[in-house]
C-alpha positions as CSV (number, residue, x, y, z in Angstrom):
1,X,-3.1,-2.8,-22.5
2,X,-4.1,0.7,-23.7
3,X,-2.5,3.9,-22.1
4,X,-6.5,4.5,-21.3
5,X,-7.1,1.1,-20.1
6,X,-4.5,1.3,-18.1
7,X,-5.2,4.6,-16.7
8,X,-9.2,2.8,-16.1
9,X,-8.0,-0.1,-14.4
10,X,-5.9,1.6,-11.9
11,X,-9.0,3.9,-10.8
12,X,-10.8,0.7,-10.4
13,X,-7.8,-0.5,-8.0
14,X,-8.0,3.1,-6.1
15,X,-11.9,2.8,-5.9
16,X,-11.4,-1.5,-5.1
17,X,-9.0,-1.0,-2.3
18,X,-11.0,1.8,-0.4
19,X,-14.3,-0.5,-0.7
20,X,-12.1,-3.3,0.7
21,X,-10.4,-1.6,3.5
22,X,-13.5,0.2,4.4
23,X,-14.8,-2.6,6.6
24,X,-12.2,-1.8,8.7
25,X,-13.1,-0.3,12.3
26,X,-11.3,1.5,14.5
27,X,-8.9,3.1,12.2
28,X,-8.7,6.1,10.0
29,X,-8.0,5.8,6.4
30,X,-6.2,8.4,5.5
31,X,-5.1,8.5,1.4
32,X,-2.0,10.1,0.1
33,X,-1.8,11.2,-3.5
34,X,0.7,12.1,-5.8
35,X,0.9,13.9,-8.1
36,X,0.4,17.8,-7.0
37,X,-2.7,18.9,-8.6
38,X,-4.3,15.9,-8.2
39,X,-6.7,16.7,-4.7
40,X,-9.4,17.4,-6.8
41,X,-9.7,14.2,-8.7
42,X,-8.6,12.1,-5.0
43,X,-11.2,13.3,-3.0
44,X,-13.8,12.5,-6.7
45,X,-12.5,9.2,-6.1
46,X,-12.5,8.6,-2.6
47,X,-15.6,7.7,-0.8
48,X,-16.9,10.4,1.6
49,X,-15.5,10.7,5.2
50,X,-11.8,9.5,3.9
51,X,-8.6,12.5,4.7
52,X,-6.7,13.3,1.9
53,X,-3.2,14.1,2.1
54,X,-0.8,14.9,-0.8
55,X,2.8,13.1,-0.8
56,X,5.5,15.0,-0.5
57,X,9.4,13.9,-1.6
58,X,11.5,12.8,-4.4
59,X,11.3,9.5,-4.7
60,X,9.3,6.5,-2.7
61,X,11.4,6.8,0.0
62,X,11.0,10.4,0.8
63,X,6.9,10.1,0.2
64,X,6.3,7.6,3.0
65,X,8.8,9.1,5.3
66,X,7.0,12.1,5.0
67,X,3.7,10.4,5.2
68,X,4.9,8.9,8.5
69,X,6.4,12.1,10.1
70,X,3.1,13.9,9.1
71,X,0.7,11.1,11.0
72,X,3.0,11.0,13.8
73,X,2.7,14.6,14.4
74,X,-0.4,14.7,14.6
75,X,-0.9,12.2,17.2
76,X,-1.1,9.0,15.7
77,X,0.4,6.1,17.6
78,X,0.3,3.0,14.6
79,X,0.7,3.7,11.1
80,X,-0.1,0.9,8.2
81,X,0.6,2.3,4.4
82,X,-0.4,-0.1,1.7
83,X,-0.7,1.1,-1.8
84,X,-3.0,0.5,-4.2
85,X,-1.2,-1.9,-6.4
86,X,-2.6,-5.0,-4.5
87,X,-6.7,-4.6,-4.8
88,X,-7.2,-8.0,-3.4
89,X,-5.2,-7.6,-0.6
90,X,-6.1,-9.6,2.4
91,X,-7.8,-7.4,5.1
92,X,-6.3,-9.2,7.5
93,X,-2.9,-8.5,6.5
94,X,-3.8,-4.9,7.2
95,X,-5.6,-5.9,10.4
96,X,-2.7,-8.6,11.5
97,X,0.3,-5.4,10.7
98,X,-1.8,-3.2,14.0
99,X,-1.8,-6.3,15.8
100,X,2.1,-6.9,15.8
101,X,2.7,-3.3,16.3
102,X,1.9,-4.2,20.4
103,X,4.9,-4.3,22.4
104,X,7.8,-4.0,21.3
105,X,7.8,-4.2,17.6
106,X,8.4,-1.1,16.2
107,X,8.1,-2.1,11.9
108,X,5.9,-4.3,10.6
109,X,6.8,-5.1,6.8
110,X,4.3,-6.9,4.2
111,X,6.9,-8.9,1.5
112,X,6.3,-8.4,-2.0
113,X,6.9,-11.7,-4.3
114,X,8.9,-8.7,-6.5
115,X,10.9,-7.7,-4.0
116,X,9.2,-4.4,-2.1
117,X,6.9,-4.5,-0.1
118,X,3.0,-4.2,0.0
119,X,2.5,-3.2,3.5
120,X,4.9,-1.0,5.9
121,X,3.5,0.0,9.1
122,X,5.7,1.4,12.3
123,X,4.7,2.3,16.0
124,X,7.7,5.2,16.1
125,X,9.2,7.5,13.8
126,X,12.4,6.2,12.5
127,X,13.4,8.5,9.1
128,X,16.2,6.5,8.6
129,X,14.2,3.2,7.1
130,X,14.2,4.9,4.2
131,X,17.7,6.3,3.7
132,X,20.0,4.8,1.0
133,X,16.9,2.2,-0.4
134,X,17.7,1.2,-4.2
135,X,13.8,2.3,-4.6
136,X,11.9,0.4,-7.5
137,X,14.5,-3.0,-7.3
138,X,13.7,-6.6,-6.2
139,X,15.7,-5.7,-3.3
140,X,14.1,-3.1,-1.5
141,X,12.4,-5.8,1.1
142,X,15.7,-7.0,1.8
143,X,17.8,-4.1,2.2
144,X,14.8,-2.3,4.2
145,X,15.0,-5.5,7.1
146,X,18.8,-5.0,7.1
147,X,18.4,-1.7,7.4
148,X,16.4,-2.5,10.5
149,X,18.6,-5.1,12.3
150,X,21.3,-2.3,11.8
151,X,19.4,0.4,13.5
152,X,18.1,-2.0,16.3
153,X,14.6,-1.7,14.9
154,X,12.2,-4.9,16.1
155,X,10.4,-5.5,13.0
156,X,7.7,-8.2,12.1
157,X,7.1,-9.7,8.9
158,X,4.0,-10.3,7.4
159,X,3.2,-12.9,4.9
160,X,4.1,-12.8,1.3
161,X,1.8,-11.0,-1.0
162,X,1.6,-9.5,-4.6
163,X,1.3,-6.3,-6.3
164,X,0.5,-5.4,-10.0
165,X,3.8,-4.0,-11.7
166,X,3.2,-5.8,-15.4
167,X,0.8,-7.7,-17.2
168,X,2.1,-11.4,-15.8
169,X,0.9,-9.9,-12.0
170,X,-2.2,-8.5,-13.8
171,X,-3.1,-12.4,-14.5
172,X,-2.1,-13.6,-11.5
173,X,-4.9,-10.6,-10.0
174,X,-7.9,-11.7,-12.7
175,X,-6.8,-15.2,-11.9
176,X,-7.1,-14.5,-8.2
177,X,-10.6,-12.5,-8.7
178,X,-11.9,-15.3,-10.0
179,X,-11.3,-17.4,-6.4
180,X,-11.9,-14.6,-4.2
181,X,-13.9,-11.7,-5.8
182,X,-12.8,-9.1,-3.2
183,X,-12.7,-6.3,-5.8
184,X,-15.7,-6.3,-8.1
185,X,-14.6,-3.1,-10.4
186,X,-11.3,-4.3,-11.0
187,X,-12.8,-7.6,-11.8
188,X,-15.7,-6.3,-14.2
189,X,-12.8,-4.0,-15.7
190,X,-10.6,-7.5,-16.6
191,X,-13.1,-9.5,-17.5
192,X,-13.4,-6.8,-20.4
193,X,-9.7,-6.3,-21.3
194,X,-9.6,-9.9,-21.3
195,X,-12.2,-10.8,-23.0
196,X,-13.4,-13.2,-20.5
């Protein structure tokens, strides 16, 4: 995969994932992007009527906690993050993570099959989820629910799902495409790398 290619493919997962969440009522999509400088070309790629928000910190951990603490302080009561590694990412995960946030469940966490996680959305603000994470590692799922048990957090699980971190996951997503074509530009975009 070219550095160009690559740099192609993940504007078709950006433009995918906002086509596929957008049939989503009821909510605000909101997207954060990183890295400074780059508001111009987000709000290029984002379809009209969608906020854009720059992240802020040093490392994964630092971006979505400040991501959180902004949302919440503006009034927000449920927060879901995805990223925009997962194009074909189930709506209803997104939908189902809102859901579970009634109650008393305070986290709701989407399980990588690498070991993050795809989906993290909270009803409170709790900054320390993200303290002392080994970001990046096939444990950051399991030390994040740890995390939460510790801190009495009532977290929900959501099932397992994949993102795209190598060419193997990038199969397993034209692969995918080819059962359930939720995301036609990433689709068109393999179909030309791979010469299918």
């Amino acid at each position: 995969l070219t550095e160009q290619n690559a740099a192609r493919l993940y504007q078709c997962f950006i433009q995918d994932t906002f086509s596929h969440i957008n049939v989503l009522k009821g909510i605000d999509i909101i997207a954060a992007y990183t890295p400074k400088g780059m508001a111009a070309r987000a709000k290029k790629i984002a379809p009209p009527g969608i906020t854009i928000i720059p992240q802020k910190g040093k490392d994964l951990g630092g971006r979505l906690q400040n991501i959180f603490s902004q949302l919440f302080s503006i009034g927000y009561k449920k927060i879901t993050i995805i990223g925009t590694d997962s194009p074909d990412l189930p709506v209803e995960y997104i939908k189902k993570s809102f859901a579970m946030l009634k109650g008393k469940t305070e986290l709701v966490l989407g399980p990588a099959e690498d070991g993050g996680y795809y989906l993290i959305a909270m009803s409170k603000e709790r900054k320390e989820i993200f303290r002392d994470i080994p970001w990046s590692t096939n444990i950051v799922f399991k030390k994040t629910m740890k995390k939460a048990k510790r801190v009495g957090l009532k977290a929900a699980i959501l099932p397992k799902w994949y993102d795209v971190d190598n060419i193997d996951s990038l199969k397993v997503l034209r692969d995918n495409l080819k059962i359930r074509p939720v995301a036609a530009k990433t689709d068109a975009m393999l179909k030309s790398i791979f010469n299918d």
